[in-house]
C-alpha positions as CSV (number, residue, x, y, z in Angstrom):
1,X,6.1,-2.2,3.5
2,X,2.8,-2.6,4.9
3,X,1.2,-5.9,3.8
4,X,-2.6,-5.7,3.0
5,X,-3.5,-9.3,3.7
6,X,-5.5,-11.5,6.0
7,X,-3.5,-12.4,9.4
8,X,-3.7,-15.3,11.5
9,X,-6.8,-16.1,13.2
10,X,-7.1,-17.8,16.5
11,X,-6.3,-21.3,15.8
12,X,-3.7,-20.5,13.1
13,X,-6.6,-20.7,10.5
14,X,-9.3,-18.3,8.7
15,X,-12.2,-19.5,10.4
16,X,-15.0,-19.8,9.0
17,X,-18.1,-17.7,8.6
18,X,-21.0,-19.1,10.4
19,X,-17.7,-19.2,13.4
20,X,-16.8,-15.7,13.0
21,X,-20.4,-14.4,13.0
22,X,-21.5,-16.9,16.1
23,X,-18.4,-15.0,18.0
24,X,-19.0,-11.6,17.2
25,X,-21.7,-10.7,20.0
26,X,-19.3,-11.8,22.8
27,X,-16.9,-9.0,24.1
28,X,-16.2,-5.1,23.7
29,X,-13.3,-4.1,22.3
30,X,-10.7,-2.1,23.6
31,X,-9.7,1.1,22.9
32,X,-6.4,1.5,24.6
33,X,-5.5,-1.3,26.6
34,X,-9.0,-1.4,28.8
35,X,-12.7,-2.0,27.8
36,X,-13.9,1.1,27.2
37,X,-17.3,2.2,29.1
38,X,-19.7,4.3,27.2
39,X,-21.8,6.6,29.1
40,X,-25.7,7.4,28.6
41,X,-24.8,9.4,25.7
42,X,-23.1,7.2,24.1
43,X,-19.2,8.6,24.8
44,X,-16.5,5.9,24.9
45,X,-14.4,6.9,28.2
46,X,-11.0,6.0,27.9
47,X,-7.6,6.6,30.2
48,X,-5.4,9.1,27.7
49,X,-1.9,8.9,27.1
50,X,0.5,11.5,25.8
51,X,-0.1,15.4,25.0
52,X,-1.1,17.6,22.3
53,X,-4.1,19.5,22.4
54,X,-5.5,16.7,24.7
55,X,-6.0,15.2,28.0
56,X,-2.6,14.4,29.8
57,X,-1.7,11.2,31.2
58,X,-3.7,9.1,33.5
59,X,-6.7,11.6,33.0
60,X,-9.9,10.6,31.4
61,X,-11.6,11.9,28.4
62,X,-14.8,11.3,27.1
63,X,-14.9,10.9,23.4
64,X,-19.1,11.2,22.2
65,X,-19.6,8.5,20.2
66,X,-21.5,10.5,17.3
67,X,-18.7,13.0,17.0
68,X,-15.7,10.2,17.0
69,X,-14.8,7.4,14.1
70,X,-13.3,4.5,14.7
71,X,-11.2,3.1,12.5
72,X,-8.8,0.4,12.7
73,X,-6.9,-2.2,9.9
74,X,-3.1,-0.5,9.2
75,X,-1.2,-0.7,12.9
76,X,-0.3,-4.0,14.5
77,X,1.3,-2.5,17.0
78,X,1.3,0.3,19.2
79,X,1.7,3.9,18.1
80,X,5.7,4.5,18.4
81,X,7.0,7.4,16.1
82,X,5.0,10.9,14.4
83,X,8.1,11.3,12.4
84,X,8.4,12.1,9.2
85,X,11.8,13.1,8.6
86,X,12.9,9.6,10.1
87,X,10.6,7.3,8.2
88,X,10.1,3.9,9.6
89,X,6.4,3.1,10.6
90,X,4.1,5.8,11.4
91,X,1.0,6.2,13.6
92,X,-1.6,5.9,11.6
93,X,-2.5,9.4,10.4
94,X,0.6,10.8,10.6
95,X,1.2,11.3,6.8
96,X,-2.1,13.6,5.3
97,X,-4.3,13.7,8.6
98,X,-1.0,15.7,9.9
99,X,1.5,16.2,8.1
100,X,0.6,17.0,4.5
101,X,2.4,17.1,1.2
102,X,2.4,19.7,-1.4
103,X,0.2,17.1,-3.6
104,X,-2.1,14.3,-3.2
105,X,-3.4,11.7,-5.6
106,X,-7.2,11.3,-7.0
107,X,-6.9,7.4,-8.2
108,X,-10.1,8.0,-10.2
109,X,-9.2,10.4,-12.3
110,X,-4.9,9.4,-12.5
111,X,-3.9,12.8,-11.5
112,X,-2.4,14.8,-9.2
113,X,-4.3,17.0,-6.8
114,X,-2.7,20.7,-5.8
115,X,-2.7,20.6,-2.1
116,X,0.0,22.5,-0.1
117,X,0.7,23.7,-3.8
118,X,-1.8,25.8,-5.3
119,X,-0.6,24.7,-8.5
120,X,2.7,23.0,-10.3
121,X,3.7,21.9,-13.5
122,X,7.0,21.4,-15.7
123,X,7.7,25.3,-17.2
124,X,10.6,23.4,-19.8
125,X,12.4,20.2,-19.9
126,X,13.7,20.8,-16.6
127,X,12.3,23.3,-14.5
128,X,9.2,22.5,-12.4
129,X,7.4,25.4,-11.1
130,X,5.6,25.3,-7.3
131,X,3.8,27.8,-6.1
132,X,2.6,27.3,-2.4
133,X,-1.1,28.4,-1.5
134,X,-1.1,31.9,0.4
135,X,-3.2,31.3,3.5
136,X,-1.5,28.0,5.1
137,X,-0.5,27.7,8.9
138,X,0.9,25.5,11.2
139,X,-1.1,24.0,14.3
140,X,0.4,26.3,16.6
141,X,-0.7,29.5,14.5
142,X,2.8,30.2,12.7
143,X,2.2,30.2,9.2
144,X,3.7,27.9,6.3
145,X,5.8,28.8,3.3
146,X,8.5,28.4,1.2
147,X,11.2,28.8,3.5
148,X,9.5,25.4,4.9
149,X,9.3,23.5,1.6
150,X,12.9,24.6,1.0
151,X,13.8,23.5,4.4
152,X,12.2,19.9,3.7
153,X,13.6,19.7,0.1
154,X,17.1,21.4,0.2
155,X,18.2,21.8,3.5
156,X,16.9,18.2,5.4
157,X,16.7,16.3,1.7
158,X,20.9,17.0,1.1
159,X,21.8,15.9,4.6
160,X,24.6,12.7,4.4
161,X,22.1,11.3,7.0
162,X,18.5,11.5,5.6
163,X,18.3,8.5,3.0
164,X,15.2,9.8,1.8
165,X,17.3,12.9,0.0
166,X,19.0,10.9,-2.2
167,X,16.2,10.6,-4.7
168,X,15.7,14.1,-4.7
169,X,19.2,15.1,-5.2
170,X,20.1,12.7,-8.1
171,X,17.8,14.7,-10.4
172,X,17.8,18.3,-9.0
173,X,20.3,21.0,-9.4
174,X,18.9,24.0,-7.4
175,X,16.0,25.5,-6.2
176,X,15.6,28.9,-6.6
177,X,13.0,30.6,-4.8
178,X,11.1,32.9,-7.1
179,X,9.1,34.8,-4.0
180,X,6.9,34.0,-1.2
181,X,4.6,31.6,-2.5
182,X,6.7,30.4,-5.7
183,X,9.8,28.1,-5.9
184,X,11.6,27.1,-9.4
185,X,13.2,23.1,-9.1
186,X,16.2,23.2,-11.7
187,X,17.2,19.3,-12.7
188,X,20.1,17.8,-14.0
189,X,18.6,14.8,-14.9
190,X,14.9,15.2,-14.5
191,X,12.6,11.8,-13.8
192,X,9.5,12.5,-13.8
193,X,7.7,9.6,-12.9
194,X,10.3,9.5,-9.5
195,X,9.5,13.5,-9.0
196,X,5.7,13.4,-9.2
197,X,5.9,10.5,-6.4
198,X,8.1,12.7,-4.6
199,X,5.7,15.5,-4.2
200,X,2.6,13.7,-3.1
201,X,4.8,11.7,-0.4
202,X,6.8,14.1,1.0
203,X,5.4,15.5,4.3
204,X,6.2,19.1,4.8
205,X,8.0,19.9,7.6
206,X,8.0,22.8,10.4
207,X,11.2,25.0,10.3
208,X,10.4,27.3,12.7
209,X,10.6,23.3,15.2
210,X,12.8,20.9,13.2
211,X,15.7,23.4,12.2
212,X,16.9,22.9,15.5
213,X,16.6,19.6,16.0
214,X,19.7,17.8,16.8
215,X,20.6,14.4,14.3
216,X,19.6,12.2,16.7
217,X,16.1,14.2,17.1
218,X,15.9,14.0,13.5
219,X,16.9,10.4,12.4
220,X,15.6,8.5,15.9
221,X,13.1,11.3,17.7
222,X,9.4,10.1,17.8
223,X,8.4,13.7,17.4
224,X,5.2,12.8,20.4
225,X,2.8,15.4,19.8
226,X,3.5,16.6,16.2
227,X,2.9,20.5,15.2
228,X,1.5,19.6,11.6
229,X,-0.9,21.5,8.9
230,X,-3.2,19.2,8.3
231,X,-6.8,18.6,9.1
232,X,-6.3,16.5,12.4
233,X,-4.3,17.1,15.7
234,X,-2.2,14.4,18.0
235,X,-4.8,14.0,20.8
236,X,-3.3,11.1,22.6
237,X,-2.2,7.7,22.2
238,X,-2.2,4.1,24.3
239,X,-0.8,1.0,23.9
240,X,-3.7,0.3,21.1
241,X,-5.1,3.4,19.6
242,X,-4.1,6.9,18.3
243,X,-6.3,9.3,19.0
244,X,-6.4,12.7,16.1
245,X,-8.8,15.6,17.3
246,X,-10.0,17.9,14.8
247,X,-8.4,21.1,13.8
248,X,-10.7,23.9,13.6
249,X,-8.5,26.3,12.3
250,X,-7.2,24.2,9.0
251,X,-6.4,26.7,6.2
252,X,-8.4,23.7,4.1
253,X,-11.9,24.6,5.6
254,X,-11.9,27.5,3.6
255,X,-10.0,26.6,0.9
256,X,-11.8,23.3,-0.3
257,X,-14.7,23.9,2.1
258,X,-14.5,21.2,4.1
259,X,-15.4,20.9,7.7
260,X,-14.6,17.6,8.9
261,X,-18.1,16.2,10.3
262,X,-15.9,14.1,13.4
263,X,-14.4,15.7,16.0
264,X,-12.4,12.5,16.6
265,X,-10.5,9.9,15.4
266,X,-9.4,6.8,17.2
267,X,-7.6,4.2,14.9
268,X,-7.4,0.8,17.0
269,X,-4.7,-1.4,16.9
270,X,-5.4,-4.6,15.2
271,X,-5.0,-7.3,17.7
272,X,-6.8,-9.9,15.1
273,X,-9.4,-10.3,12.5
274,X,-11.7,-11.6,14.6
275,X,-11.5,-8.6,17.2
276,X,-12.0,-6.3,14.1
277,X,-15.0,-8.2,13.0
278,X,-16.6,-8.2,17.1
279,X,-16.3,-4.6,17.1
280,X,-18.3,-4.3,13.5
281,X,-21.2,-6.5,14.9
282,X,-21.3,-4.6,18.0
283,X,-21.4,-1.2,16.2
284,X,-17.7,0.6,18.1
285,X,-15.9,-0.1,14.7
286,X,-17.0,2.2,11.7
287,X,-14.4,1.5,9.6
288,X,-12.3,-1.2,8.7
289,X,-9.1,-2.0,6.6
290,X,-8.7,-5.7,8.1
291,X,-9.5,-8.8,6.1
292,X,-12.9,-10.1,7.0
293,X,-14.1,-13.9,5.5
294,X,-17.2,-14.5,4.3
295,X,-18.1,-10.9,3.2
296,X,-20.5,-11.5,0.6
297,X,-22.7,-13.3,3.8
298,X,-21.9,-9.8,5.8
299,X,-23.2,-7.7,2.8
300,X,-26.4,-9.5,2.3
301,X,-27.2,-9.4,6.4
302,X,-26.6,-5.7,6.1
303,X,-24.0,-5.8,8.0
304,X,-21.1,-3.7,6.6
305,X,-21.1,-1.8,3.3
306,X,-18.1,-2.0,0.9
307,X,-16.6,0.4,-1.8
308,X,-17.4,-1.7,-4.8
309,X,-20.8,-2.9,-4.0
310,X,-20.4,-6.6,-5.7
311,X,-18.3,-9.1,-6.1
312,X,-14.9,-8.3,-6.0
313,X,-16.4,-5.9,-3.4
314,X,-12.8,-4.5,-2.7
315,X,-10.7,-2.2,-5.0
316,X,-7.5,-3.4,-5.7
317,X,-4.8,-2.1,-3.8
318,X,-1.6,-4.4,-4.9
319,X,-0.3,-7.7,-7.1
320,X,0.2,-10.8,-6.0
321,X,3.1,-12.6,-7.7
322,X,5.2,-15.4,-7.9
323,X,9.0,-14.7,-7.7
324,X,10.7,-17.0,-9.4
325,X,15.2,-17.6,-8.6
326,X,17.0,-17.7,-11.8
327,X,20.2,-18.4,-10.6
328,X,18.3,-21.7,-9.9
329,X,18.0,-24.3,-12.4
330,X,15.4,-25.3,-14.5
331,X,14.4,-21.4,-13.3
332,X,17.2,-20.2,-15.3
333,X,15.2,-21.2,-18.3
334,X,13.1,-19.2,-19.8
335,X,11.0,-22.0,-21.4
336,X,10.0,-23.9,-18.2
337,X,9.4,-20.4,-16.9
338,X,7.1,-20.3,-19.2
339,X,5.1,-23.8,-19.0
340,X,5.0,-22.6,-15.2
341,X,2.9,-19.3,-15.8
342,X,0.3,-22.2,-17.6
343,X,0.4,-24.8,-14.9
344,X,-1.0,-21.8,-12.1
345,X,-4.7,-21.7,-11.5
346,X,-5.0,-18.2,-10.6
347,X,-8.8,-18.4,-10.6
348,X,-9.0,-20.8,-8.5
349,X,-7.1,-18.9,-6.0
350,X,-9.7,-16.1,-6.5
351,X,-12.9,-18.2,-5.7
352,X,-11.1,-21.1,-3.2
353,X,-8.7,-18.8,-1.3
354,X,-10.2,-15.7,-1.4
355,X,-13.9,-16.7,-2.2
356,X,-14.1,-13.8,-4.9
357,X,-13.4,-10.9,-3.0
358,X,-10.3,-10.6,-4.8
359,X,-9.5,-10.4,-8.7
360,X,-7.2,-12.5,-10.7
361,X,-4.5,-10.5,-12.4
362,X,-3.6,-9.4,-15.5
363,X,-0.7,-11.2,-17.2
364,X,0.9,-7.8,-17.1
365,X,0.8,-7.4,-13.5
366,X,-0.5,-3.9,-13.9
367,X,-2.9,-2.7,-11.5
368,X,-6.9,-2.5,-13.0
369,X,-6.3,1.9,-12.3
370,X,-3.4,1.6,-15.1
371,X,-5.1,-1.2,-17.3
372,X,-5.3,1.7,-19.7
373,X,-1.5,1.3,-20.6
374,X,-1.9,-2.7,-21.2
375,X,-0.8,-3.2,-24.8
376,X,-3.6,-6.3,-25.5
377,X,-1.2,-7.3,-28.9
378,X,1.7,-7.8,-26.7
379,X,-0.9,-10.0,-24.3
380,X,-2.9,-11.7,-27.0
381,X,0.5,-12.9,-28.6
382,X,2.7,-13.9,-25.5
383,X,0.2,-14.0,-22.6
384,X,-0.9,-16.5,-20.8
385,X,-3.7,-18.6,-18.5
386,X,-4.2,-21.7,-17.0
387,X,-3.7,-24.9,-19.3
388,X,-2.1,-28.1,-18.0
389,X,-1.8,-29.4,-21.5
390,X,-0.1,-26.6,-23.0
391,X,2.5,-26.3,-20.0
392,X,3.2,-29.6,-20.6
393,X,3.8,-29.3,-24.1
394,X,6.0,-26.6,-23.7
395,X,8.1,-28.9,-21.3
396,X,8.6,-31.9,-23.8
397,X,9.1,-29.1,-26.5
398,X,12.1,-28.3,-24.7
399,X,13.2,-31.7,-24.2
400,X,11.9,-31.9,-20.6
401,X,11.2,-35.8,-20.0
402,X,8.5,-37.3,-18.0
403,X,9.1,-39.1,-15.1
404,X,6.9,-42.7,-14.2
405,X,6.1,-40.6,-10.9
406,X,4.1,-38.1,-13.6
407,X,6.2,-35.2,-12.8
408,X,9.0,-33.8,-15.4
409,X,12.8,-34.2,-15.0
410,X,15.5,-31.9,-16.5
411,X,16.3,-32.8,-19.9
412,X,19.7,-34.0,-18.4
413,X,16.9,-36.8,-16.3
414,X,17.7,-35.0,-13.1
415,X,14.4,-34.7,-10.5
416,X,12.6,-31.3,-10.5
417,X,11.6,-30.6,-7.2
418,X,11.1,-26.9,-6.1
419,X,10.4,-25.2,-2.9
420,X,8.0,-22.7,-2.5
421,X,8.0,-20.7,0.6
422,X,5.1,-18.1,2.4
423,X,5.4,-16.9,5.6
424,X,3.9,-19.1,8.7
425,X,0.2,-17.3,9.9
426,X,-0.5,-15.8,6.5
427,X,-3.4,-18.2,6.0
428,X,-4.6,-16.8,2.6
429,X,-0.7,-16.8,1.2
430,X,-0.7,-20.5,2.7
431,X,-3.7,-21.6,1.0
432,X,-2.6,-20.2,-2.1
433,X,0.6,-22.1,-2.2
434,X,-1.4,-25.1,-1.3
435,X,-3.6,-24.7,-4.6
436,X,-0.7,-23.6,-6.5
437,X,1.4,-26.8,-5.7
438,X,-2.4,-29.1,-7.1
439,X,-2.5,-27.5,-10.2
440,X,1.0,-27.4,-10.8
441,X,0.9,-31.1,-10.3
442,X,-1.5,-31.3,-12.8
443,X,1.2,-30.0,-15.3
444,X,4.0,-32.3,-13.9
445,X,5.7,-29.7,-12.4
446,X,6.6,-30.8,-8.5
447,X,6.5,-28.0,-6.0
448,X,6.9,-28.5,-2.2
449,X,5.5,-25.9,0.3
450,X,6.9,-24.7,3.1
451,X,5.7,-21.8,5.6
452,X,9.1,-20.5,7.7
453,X,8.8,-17.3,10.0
454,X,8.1,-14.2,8.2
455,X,11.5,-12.8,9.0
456,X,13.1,-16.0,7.2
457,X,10.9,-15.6,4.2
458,X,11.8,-12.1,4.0
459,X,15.6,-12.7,4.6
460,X,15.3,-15.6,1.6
461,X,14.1,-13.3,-0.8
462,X,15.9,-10.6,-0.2
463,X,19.2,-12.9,-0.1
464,X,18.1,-15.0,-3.4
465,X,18.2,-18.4,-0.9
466,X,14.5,-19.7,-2.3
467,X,13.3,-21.3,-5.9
468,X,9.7,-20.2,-5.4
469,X,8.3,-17.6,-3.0
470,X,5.0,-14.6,-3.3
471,X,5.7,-10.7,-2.8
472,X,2.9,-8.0,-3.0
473,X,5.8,-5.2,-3.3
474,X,3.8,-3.6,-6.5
475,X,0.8,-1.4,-4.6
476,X,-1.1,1.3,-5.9
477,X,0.9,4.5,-7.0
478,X,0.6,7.3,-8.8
479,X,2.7,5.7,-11.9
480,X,2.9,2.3,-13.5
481,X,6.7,3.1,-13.5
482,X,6.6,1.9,-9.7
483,X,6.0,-1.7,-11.4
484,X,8.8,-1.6,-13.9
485,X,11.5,-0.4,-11.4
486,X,10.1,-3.3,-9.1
487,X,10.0,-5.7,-11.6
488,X,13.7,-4.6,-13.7
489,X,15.0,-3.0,-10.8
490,X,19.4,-3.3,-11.6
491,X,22.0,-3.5,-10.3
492,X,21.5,-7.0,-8.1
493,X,23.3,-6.9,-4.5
494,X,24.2,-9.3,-2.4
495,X,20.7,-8.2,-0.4
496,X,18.5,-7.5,-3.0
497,X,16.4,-4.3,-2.0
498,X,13.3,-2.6,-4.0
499,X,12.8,-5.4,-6.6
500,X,14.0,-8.1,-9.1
501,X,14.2,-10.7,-6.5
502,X,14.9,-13.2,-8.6
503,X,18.0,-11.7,-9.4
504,X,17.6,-11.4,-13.6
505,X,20.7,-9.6,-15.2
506,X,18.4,-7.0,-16.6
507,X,21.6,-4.4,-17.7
508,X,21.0,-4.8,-21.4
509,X,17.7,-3.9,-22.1
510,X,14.7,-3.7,-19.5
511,X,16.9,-1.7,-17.0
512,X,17.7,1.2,-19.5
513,X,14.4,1.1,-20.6
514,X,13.3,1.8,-17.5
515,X,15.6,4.3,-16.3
516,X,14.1,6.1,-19.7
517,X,10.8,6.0,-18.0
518,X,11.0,7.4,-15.5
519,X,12.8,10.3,-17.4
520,X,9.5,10.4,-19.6
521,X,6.6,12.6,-19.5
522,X,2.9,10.8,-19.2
523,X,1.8,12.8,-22.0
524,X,4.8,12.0,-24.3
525,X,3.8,9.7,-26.8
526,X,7.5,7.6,-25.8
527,X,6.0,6.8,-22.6
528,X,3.3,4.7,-23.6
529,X,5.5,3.4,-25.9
530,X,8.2,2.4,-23.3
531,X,5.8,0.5,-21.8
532,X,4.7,-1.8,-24.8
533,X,8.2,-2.8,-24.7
534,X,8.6,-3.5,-21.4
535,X,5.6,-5.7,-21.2
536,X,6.8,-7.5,-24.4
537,X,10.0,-8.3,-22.4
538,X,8.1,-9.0,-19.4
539,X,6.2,-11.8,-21.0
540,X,9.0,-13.3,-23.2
541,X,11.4,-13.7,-20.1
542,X,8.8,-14.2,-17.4
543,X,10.5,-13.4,-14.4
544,X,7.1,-13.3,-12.3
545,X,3.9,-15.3,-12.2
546,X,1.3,-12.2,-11.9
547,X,-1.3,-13.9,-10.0
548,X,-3.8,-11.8,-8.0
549,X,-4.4,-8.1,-7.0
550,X,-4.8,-8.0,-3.2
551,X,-7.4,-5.7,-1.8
552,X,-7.7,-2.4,-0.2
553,X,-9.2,-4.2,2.2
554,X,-12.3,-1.9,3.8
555,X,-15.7,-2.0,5.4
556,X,-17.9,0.2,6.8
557,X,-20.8,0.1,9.5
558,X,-24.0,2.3,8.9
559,X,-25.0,2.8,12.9
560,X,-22.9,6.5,13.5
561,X,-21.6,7.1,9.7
562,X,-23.4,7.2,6.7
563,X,-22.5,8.4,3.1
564,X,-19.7,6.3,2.5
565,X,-16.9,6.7,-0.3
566,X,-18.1,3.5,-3.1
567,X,-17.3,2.8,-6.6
568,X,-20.2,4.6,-7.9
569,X,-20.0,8.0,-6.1
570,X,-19.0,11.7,-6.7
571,X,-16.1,11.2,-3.7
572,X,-12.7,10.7,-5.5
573,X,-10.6,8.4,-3.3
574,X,-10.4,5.3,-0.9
575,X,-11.2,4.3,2.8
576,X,-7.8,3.5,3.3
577,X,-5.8,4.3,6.7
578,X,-2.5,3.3,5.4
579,X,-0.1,6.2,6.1
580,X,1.3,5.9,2.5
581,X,-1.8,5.5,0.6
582,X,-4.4,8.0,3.0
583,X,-2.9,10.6,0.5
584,X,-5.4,9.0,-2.5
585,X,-8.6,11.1,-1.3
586,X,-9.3,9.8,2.5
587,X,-9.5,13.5,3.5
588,X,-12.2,14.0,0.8
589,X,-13.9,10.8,2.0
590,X,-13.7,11.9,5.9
591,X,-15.4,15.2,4.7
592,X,-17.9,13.7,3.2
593,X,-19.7,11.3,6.1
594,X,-22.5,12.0,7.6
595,X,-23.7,11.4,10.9
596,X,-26.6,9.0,11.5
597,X,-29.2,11.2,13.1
């Protein structure tokens, strides 16, 4: 999944602040693969690339610079694939801009927005009940109903080759079409949790296009120049940007009266921090999801605005842990484990790594948004913090011995000396394991570091071939089941997919638990109670380190855009461009800018 996180600077470092802001008056940013020029009033001019609804190929457009955002943070690379049915990684703006779903997500409020759907809801233990809105169209005039939803839910969703069915299908029986706008879902084993996810991420899909589509089309097509329903059109794309165009005639205008105040959108490719941070100084970069050092100095310069306006400055967007390898001794033991969780300096991480622009995390490991389910007995009995002396006690209370070097051996006297492994340009990771190694010292617990290729790291974990490692899996969701099926996910495989990386045999009681979950209502009194028990396991076995929440990284400039989404506002959602998460409120925060002047 997409990895919110700082990437590697020039020089294989995160440079510092006085650096970065000495550089930032030096060069104009690309847009797609040249400098663009701006005219006398003030439109960035720009070769195009592709069709739909925009210039072709080789031809120029102008873009005026108070009717266009830039954006930029989500895509490393070029835009590849507007296809929905096939997954993989999305232009930016593919999933919500374009395509919609028959819910979003308002993370301030935990709930579930009607979109597509005019309203849903569980009629009995296991019916759900959708009924579709009665004035929405396709791009290209031809309108959208149930014959489309069915299409994406029953007739794509049971196909042997579209993996993204089999969720559907495991709980569903039928669907049973009611009338024109309504459409009855009959389970066989309903999960709510899993279903509720399913219908805020599910992009809608054109019938009257894709029921013709061949497999190949389906599974491996890009789908250049999408028909969607959303607010925003495929304009054209290069090598770095996508460029969306504004869809007059969106059935959501009148529906949720909301006009969107740009009549473009050109998301940037990130190329590097530093370029992201250029373009900010220089005033072509409204808004940013990269990873900018020294923001707090930004902030008081009046250079960027932020969503929480102090310090952490950035809402959290996912959890940092350590993943610890049981089927590797002394990790197979739950009491050095233990002394481990008290031998990490979170905080430090927070202020040295991350100079505060981050927050350390709860010893649940559930996001600030679902703090609300943390049971604080369960915590104030078996949680934890950091305390050198009290890992250490732990240690010798479980016969751990302690070396003349100061570090522990086994309590067989064998040498302790773990590995912990972060990918190789993830400077802030690298740091991190760097502090966590010093303060685990400080315990007498040895721990090398070691920063392999990404795709090793990523092989390791996966494979179970590493003693220490991070993951940031667990993001925002609509659910705090997301972090249970992460964290117990069951059966292990010989490539360990979707969670439990350190491979804990889980089958007896976290697993089930789980699985009961996400069969559980949020308003059912068992669900909250599910979750006390999970935690309790959580924190007696300790098979992650919670550590950190990453940020949503995001800041904005004030030179073309004003009235910016913040912690303190009326708008409910984030300035996010991540395809997955632009379904939490980014169409009410796009409604809601102003232009400057």
């Amino acid at each position: 999944m997409f990895r919110l996180k700082p990437r590697q600077l020039a020089g294989g470092a995160i440079a510092t602040t006085a650096a970065l802001l000495f550089t930032a008056c030096t060069s104009t940013p690309a847009v797609n693969g040249e400098t663009p020029e701006f005219t006398d009033n003030g439109a960035a001019t720009a070769p195009a690339q592709g069709g739909g609804g925009g210039t072709g190929a080789g031809q120029t457009t102008d873009f005026p610079r108070n009717e266009t955002l830039f954006t930029s943070g989500s895509a490393w690379g070029p835009p590849s694939s507007w296809n929905p049915v096939a997954g993989g990684t999305l232009a930016t703006g593919t999933m919500y801009w374009c395509y919609e779903s028959l819910f979003q997500f308002d993370p301030i409020n935990l709930e579930l927005v009607p979109w597509l759907a005019e309203s849903g809801g569980w009629v009995s233990d296991d019916e759900y009940t959708i009924t579709l809105r009665d004035n929405l169209t396709w791009q290209d005039g031809a309108p959208l109903t149930v014959d489309d939803v069915l299409f994406t839910f029953e007739d794509l969703a049971q196909r042997d080759y579209v993996g993204w069915g089999i969720d559907i299908w495991r709980q569903l029986e039928s669907i049973e079409r009611v009338d024109d706008y309504t459409l009855n879902f009959h389970f066989l084993e309903p999960r709510p949790q899993q279903w509720e996810s399913i219908i805020r991420e599910r992009m809608i899909v054109p019938e009257h296009i894709m029921g013709t589509w061949t497999q190949d089309q389906l599974t491996t097509g890009t789908n250049e120049n999408p028909v969607c329903s959303g607010p925003f059109m495929f304009h054209s794309f290069g090598q770095d940007r996508m460029v969306w165009e504004r869809n007059d005639n969106w059935w959501g205008i009148e529906t949720f009266d909301k006009h969107m105040p740009m009549r473009y959108i050109i998301d940037i490719v990130s190329p590097s921090n530093e370029v992201a941070l250029n373009m900010l100084m220089q005033g072509t970069l409204d808004w940013s999801n990269n990873f900018l050092p020294g923001i707090q100095q930004l902030i008081a310069r009046g250079d960027v605005v932020t969503y929480i306006t102090d310090s952490p400055f950035m809402v959290a967007g996912n959890l940092a842990a350590l993943i610890i390898n049981s089927e590797r001794p002394p990790m197979d033991d739950v009491n050095f484990r233990r002394a481990l969780a008290f031998a990490i300096d979170s905080q430090r991480i927070v202020d040295t790594a991350y100079g505060g622009i981050v927050e350390k995390a709860d010893p649940t490991g559930l996001l600030p948004l679902f703090h609300g389910y943390v049971d604080e007995e369960v915590v104030a009995e078996l949680g934890f913090e950091f305390n050198p002396a009290r890992a250490r006690e732990i240690l010798e209370e479980a016969g751990y011995q302690m070396g003349a070097d100061g570090y522990f051996n086994t309590p067989d006297g064998e040498r302790i000396d773990l590995e912990l492994i972060v990918p190789a340009g993830w400077t802030d990771w690298m740091d991190a394991a760097r502090l966590i190694s010093e303060s685990a010292a400080e315990s007498g617990i040895r721990i090398s570091i070691n920063f392999p290729d990404s795709g090793f790291v990523d092989h390791a974990r996966m494979s179970g071939n590493f003693d220490l490692t991070i993951n940031n899996d667990v993001a925002v969701s609509s659910t705090p089941w997301t972090l249970y099926r992460w964290l117990f996910n069951y059966p292990i495989s010989e490539i360990q997919f979707g969670g439990n990386m350190g491979r804990f045999d889980w089958s007896q009681e976290a697993w089930p638990l789980t699985e009961e979950l996400a069969a559980t209502r949020n308003d059912d009194p068992r669900f909250r109670e599910i979750i006390s028990e999970l935690q309790r396991i959580q924190l007696e076995e300790m098979p992650i380190i919670p550590m950190w929440y990453n940020g949503f990284w995001w800041q904005g400039t004030e030179g073309t855009w004003s009235c910016w989404a913040n912690s303190e506002g009326p708008v409910r959602g984030y300035p996010v461009t991540v395809n997955n998460w632009l379904g939490f409120g980014s169409i009410e925060v796009l409604a809601n800018l102003c232009p400057v002047g």
